[in-house]
Structures are given as structure tokens and as C-alpha cells.
C-alpha positions as CSV (number, residue, x, y, z in Angstrom):
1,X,130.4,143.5,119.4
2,X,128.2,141.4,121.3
3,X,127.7,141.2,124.7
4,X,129.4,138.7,127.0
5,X,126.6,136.6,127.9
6,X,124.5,136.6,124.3
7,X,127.5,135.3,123.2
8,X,128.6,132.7,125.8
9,X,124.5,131.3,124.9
10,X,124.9,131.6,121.3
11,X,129.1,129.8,121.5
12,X,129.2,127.8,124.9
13,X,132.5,127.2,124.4
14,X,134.0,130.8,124.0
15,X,134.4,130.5,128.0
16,X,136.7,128.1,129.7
17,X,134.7,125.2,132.0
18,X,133.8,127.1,135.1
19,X,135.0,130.3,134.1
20,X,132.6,133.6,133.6
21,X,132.7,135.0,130.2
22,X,135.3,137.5,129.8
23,X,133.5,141.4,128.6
24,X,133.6,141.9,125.3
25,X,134.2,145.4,123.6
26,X,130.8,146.1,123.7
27,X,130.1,145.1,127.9
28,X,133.3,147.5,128.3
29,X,131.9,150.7,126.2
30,X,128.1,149.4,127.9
31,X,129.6,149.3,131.2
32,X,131.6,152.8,131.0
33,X,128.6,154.9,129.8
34,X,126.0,153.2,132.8
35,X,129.1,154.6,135.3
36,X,129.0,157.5,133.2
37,X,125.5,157.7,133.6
38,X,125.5,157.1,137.5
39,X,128.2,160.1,138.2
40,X,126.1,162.1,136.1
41,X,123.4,161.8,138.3
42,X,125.1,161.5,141.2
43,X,126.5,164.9,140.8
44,X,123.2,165.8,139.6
45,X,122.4,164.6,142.9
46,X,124.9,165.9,145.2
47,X,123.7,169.5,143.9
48,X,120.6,169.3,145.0
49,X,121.5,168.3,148.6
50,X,122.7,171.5,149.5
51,X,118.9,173.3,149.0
52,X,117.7,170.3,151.3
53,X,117.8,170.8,155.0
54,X,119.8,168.1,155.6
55,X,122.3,167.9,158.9
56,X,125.5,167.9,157.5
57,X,127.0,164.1,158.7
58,X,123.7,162.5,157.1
59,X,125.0,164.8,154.2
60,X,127.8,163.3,154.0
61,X,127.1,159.5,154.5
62,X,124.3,160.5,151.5
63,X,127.7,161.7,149.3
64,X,129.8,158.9,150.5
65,X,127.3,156.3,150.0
66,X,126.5,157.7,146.4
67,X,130.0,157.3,145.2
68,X,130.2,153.8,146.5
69,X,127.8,152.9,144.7
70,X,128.3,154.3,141.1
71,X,132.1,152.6,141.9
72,X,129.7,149.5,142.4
73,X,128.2,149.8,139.1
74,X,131.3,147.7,137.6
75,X,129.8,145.1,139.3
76,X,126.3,144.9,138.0
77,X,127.3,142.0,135.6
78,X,128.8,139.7,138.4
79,X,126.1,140.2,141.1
80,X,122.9,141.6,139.4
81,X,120.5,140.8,142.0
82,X,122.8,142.0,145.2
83,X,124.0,144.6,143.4
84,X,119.9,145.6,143.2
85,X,119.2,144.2,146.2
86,X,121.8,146.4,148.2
87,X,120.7,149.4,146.0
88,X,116.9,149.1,147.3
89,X,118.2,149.7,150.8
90,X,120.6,152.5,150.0
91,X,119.0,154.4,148.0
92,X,116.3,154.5,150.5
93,X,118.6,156.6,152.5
94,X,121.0,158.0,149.8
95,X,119.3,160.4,147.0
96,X,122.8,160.9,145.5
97,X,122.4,156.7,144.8
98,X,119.3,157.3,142.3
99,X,121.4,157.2,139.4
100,X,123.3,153.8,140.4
101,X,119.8,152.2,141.6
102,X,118.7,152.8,138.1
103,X,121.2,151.4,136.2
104,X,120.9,148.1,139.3
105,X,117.3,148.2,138.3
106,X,118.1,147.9,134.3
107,X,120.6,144.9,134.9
108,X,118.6,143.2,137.2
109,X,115.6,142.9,134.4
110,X,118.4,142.4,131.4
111,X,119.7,139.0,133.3
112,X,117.5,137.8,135.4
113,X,113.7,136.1,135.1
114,X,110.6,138.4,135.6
115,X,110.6,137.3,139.6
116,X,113.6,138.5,140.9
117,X,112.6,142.2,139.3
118,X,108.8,141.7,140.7
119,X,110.7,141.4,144.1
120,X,113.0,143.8,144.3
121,X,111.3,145.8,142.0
122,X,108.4,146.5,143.8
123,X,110.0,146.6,147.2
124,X,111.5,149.5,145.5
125,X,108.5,150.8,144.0
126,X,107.1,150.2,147.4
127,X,109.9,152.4,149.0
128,X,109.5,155.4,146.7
129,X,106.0,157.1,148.9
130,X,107.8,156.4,152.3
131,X,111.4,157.8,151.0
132,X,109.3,161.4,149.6
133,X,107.4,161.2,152.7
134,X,110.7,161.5,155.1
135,X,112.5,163.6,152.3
136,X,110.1,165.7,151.2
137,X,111.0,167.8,148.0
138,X,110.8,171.6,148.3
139,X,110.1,172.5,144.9
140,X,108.0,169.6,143.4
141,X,104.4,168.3,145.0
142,X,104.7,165.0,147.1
143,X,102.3,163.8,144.6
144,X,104.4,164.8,141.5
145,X,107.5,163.7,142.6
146,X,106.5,159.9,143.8
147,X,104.7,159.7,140.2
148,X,107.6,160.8,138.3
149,X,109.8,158.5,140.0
150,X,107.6,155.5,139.8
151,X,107.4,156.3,136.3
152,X,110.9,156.2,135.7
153,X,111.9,152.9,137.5
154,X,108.8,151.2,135.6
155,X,110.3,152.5,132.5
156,X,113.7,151.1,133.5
157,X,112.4,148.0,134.5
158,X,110.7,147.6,131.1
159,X,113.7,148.6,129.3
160,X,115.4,145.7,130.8
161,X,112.8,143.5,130.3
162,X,112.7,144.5,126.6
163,X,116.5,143.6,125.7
164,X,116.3,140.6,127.6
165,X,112.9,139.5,125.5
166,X,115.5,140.3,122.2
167,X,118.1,138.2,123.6
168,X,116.1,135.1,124.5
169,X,114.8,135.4,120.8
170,X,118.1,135.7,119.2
171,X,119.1,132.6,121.5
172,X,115.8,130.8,121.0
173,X,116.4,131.3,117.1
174,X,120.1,130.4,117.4
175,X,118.9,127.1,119.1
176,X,116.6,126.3,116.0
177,X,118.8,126.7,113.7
178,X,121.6,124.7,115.6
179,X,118.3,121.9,116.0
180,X,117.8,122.2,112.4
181,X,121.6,121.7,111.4
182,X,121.9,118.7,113.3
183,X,118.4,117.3,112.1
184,X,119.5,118.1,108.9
185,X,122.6,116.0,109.6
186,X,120.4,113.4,110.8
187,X,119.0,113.1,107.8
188,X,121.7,113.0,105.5
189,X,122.7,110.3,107.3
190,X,119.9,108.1,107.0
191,X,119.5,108.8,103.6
192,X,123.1,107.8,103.0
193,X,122.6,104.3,104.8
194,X,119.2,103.7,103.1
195,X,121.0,104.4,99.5
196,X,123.9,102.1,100.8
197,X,121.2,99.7,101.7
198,X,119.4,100.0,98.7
199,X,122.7,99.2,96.9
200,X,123.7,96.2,98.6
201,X,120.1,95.1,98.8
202,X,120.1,96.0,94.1
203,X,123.7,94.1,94.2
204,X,122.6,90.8,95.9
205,X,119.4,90.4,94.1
206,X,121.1,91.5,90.6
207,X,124.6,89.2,91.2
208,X,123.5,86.3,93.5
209,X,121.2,84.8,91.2
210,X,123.8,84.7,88.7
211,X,126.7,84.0,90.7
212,X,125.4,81.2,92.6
213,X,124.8,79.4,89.0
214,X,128.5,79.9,89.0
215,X,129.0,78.7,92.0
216,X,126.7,75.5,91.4
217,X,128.0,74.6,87.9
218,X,131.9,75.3,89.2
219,X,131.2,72.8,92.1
220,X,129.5,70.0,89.9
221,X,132.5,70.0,87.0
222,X,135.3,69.9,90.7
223,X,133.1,67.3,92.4
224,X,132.6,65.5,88.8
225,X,135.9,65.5,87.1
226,X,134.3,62.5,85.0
227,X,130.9,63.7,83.9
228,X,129.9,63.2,80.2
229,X,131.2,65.5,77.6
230,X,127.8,67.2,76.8
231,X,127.3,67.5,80.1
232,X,130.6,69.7,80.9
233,X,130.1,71.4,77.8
234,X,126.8,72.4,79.1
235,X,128.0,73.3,82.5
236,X,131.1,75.5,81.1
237,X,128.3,77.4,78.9
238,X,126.4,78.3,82.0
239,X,129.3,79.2,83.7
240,X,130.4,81.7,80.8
241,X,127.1,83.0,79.8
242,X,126.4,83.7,83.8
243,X,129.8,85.5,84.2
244,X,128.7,87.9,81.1
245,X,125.3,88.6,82.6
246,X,126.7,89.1,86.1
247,X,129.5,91.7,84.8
248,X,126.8,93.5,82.4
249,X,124.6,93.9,85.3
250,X,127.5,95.3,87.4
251,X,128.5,97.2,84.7
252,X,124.6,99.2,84.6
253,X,124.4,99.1,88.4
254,X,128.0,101.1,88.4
255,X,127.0,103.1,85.4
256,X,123.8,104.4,87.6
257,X,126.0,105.2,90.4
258,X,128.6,107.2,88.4
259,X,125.8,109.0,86.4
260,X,124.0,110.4,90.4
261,X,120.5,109.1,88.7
262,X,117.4,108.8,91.8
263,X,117.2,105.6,93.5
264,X,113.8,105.6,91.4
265,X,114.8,106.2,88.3
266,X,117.1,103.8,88.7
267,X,114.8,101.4,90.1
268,X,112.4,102.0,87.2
269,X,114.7,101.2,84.3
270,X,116.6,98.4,86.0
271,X,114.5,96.4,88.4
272,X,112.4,93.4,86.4
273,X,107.9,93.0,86.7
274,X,106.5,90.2,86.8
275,X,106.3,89.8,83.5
276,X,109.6,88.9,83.7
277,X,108.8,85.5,85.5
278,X,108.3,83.3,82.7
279,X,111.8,84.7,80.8
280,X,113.4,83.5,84.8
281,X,112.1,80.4,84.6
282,X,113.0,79.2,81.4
283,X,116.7,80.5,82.4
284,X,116.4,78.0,85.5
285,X,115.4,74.9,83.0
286,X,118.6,76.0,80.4
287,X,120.5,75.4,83.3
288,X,119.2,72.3,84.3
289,X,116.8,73.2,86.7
290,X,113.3,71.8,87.3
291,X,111.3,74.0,87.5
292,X,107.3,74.1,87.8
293,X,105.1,77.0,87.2
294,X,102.0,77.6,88.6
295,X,100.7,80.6,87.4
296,X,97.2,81.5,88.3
297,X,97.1,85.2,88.1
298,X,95.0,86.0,85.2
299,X,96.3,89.4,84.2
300,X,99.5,90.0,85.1
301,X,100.0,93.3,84.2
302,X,97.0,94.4,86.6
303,X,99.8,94.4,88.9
304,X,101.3,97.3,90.7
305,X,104.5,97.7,89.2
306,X,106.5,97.8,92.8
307,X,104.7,94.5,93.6
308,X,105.6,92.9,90.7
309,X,109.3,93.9,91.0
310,X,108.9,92.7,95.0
311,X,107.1,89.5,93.9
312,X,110.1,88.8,90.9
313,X,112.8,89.4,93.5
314,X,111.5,86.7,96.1
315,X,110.7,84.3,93.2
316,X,114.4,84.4,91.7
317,X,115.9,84.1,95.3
318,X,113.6,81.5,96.3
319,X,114.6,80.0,93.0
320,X,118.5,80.5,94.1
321,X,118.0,78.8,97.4
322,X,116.8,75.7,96.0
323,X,119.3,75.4,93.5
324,X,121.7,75.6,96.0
325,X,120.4,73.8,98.6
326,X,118.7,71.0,96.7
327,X,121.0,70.4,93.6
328,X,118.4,68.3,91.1
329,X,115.0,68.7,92.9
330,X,111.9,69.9,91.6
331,X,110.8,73.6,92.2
332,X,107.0,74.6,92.5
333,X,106.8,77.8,91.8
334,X,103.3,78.8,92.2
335,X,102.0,82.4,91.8
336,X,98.1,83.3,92.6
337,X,96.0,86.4,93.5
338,X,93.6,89.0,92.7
339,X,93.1,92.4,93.6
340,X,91.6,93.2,96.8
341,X,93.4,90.0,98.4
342,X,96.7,90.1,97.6
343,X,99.4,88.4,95.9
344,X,101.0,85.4,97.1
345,X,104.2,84.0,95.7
346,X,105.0,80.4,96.9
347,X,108.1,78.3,96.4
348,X,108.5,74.8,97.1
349,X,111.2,72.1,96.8
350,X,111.4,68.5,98.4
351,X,114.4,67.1,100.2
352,X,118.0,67.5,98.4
353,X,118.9,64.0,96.7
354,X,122.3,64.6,97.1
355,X,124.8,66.4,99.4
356,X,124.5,70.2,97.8
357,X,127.9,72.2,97.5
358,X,128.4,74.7,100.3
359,X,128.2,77.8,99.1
360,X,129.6,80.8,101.4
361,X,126.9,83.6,102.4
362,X,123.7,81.2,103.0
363,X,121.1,82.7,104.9
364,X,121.6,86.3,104.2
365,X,119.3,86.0,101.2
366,X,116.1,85.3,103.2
367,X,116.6,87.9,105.8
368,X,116.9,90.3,103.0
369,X,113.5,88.8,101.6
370,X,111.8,89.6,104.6
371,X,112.4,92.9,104.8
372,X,111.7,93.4,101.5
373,X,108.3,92.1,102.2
374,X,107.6,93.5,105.2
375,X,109.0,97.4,103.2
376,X,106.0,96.5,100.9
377,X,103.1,96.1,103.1
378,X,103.4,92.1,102.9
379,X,105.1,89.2,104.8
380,X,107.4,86.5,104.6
381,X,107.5,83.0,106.1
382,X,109.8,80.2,105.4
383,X,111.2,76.6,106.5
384,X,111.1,72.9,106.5
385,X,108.1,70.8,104.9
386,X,106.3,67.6,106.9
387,X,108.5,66.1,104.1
388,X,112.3,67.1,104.7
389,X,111.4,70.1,102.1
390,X,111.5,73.6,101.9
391,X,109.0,76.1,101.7
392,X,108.8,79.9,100.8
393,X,105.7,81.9,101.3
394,X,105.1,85.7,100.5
395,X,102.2,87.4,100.8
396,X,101.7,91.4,99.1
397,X,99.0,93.9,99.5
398,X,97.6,94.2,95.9
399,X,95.0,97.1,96.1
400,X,91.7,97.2,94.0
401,X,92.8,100.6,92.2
402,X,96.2,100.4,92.5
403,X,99.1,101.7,89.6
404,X,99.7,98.7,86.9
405,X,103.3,98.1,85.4
């Protein structure tokens, strides 16, 4: 019950590719009363013609070119503006084509722009004096009957204009909402890659730090099938307490997924502070890591809660690196700051004594650091020391009046 063209805007593709839209019920039952409406008047019309002197072969052409035209009516929706071009100039010398220039008038305002009907409309309108002043009616005042007419096609004309204001609004609406659907989309989207993100961002800094003491510990007992007793005892103990950590950790990481908790609630419960430095550390050494603190931050829990969690994450894969990358070496870890200037997180490590183990995924850990940084407001820079090292330097914002863990 919409009309053909509403609906070909609202659902391009109810039309075939190059194809008009095909009339609907309602441009069928439109159509049939505005040719109803034209032989009305027409006959209306036709009347009338008889009371006029009129010579009777421009009687006729006036009847014959009345009927033509409400017979042209059907095509009103194919060629709007020649069917009201063509109109203007018969009905200048057809009255019996009033009714058909009306209804010409009306489609030409429903679907076209407010141009075409100031044209043709007022070269109509324009028309109307010089049409009463050849044609004169017998009954009515010049004056009245070039009024009433003008009347009439101006309220045709706005009629037309009127539905057609409706339909761009339904359209215009229709094209919001379709904007808003696919923003909405949009959106999902994103926030489906930043939770996968966050994921694999929560699973690497939760599992590498306890898989790559796997992977460390496995490669010294393959590498030294004859190390001392204590020492393999040692290194097995690692390996087995690491695995329990690492699946526990997967296990809460899994258990968050399955229960749909926020990304920040989550975060809240799971992710460590920096309090949570010193209990990292002394991890490191039980493994057989040396490991140097530097802490110089005099109260700790001063800081913001998401900078501690950022500052924790860079130190434990800072601390990762070097364990892989310099087996034996001593780590700086140095941590200083105040508020107002920042937090700055530094780890350091001289050249490797010995060939490290390759370990598969290198690399990926850094480039995850620096975006973690730079998400917090902070930056990251890393590489090689004058001294065949290794350096890690971060840098957070830490506000005067910011939220403490």
C-alpha cells in the first residue's frame, strides 16, 4: 500500500537494474480515481461549452483534445514534467483539459524539485488572465473567475508539494535509521575486536611469563642432560609449579569469559598493582634469576591503579625478555617517580653469557608493550646498550590528583 516510488527509495532493490518500479495497489487505485477525477471534469467541462459561443470545429478540437488528455493522465507517473508541460499549452486552448492539467499540476509538485513546478507552474499561472481574456466567461466576472482559478492551481500546486515534503521525510528518516543500523554494526564490530584484543593482549601477559620459565627451564635440563642433581631437581620444580600457575590462570581467564563479566570487572579482580612488584621479583630469584630492584617510589600505593597494573605488566615482560634472551645475566629493574612527573619503569640487562634457547614468538611481546603504553598516555622505547645490553624504558602519566589502587 505504498506508492511505487516511496518504496523503490525506501527498498532499492524491489526494482530490477534499469527497470522503473512496477505500480503498486495503491499507484493503480491513485491513478484510476485522478482519471476519474479528469472525466469528471471534463464532462463537467464539455457542458459548459455549449452556453459558450464557440464555432463548432474549435468545439470540437476543445472535446477531442480534452479526452486525449484525461487518456494521458495514465502517464503522469512516467513523464511528469511533459505530461505538465504539454498540459500548459493545451489547456490554454482546451477548457474541457482543466481537469487533466490539474491532476499534471499535482504530479508534477509530488515528483519533481520546487523548480520545475515554479516554471511550468507559473507559465501556467501566467496563462490563466490571457486564456479568460480570449474566453471570457458569461456568467462569472473576469476578475472572479481568473482569481478562483489561480486559487485552485496554487492550491494544487501546494498539495503536491505537501506529499512530496511527507515523502522526503519518511525517506530522510528511513535513511537514518538504515545509517544508524549500520553504525550500530560498526560498533559491534569494534567492540568485538577490542574484547578479542583485550583477550589476547590478558592471555600473553597472564601465560607468557609463566610459560617462557617453562620454556627456559625445559631447554637448560635438554641442553644439560648432565647438570647436578639439585640443580635438575630445582629446574623440574619450576617447571611443575609454572605449569600449575599457568593452567590456574587459564582456568580464571576462561572462568571470566564463560561467566559474560565487563572487561572491567574483570580487569579489576584479575590484573596485578604495583604492589605486586616485589612478590614478581622474588618469583624471578626462586627461579634462578638475578634480579635487582631499584625502587624509589616512596608510596606506592599513591599510584593510580591502571598505572600500576600498566607499570607491573611492562616490568614482568621486560623481566621475561631477559630471561630469555640473556639466560644468567643480571636484571636492573629500577622503578622511580612522583606525581606530577610521571612514572618511569626501567629494565636493564648486560650482554647474554651464553647462547640463550630460542624460544618461538620473540618480538611480539614488545610491540604489545608499546601499545600498552602509548593506550595509557605514556611511551615506550627499547634496544641495545653502548655495552652489547639491553634496555627497556617506559614512561606513564601519573597525575597530581589522580585515583590510588
Amino acid at each position: 500500500m505504498l506508492p511505487s516510488a516511496l518504496l523503490h527509495g525506501l527498498d532499492p532493490d524491489s526494482a530490477p537494474a534499469g527497470r522503473r518500479p512496477r505500480r503498486t495497489a495503491r499507484d493503480w487505485a491513485v491513478d484510476t480515481c485522478c482519471f476519474l477525477l479528469a472525466v469528471f471534469l471534463f464532462l463537467a467541462s464539455a457542458a459548459t461549452l455549449r452556453q459558450e459561443d464557440v464555432p463548432g470545429g474549435l468545439a470540437v478540437a476543445d472535446v477531442v483534445l480534452g479526452a486525449l488528455s484525461c487518456v494521458a493522465v495514465w502517464l503522469r507517473r512516467r513523464w511528469p514534467v511533459g505530461l505538465a508541460v504539454a498540459m500548459v499549452v493545451v489547456g490554454f486552448v482546451s477548457s474541457t483539459a482543466g481537469g487533466a492539467g490539474a491532476v499534471a499540476l499535482f504530479t508534477l509538485a509530488v515528483h519533481r524539485p520546487f523548480r520545475y513546478v515554479a516554471w511550468i507552474g507559473g507559465a501556467d499561472l501566467a496563462l490563466v488572465p490571457v486564456y479568460y481574456w480570449l474566453r471570457p466567461d458569461p456568467d462569472v466576472p473576469f476578475a472572479a473567475s481568473v482569481v478562483f482559478v489561480v486559487l485552485l492551481a496554487v492550491s494544487v500546486i501546494g498539495w503536491g508539494m505537501f506529499v512530496r515534503s511527507k515523502r522526503l521525510l519518511l525517506l530522510s528518516l528511513r535513511e537514518r535509521a538504515r545509517r544508524a543500523e549500520t553504525e550500530a554494526r560498526l560498533r559491534a564490530e569494534q567492540a568485538q575486536r577490542l574484547a578479542r584484543e583485550a583477550i589476547a593482549r590478558e592471555m600473553h601477559d597472564v601465560l607468557a611469563h609463566r610459560l617462557t620459565l617453562l620454556s627456559v627451564h625445559a631447554g637448560a635440563l635438554e641442553f644439560r642432560p648432565d647438570a647436578p642433581r639439585e640443580e635438575v631437581a630445582r629446574a623440574a620444580g619450576v617447571i611443575r609449579e609454572s605449569a600449575h600457575e599457568a593452567l590456574q590462570d587459564l582456568r580464571e581467564i576462561i572462568g571470566v569469559l564463560r561467566a559474560g563479566e565487563s572487561d572491567d570487572a574483570a580487569g579489576e579482580r584479575r590484573q596485578p598493582t604495583l604492589a605486586a612488584l616485589d612478590a614478581l621479583v622474588a618469583e624471578c630469584r626462586e627461579a634462578g634469576m638475578k634480579v635487582t630492584l631499584e625502587h624509589h617510589v616512596a608510596d606506592p600505593a599513591a599510584v593510580p591503579a591502571s598505572v600500576g597494573r600498566t607499570a607491573y605488566r611492562i616490568a614482568q615482560e621486560a623481566l621475561t625478555n631477559a630471561r630469555k634472551h640473556a639466560p644468567g645475566a643480571e636484571v636492573t629493574l629500577s622503578l622511580t617517580g612522583t606525581p606530577g612527573e610521571g612514572l618511569t619503569v626501567t629494565v636493564t640487562n648486560p650482554p647474554p653469557t651464553t647462547e640463550p634457547t630460542p624460544v618461538p614468538g620473540s618480538g611480539q611481546g614488545l610491540i604489545g608493550l608499546t601499545e600498552r603504553a602509548t593506550l595509557a598516555g605514556g611511551r615506550l622505547e627499547h634496544g641495545s646498550t653502548a655495552d652489547g645490553g639491553f634496555e627497556v624504558r617506559a614512561w606513564l602519566p601519573w597525575g597530581r590528583t589522580g585515583p590510588t589502587a
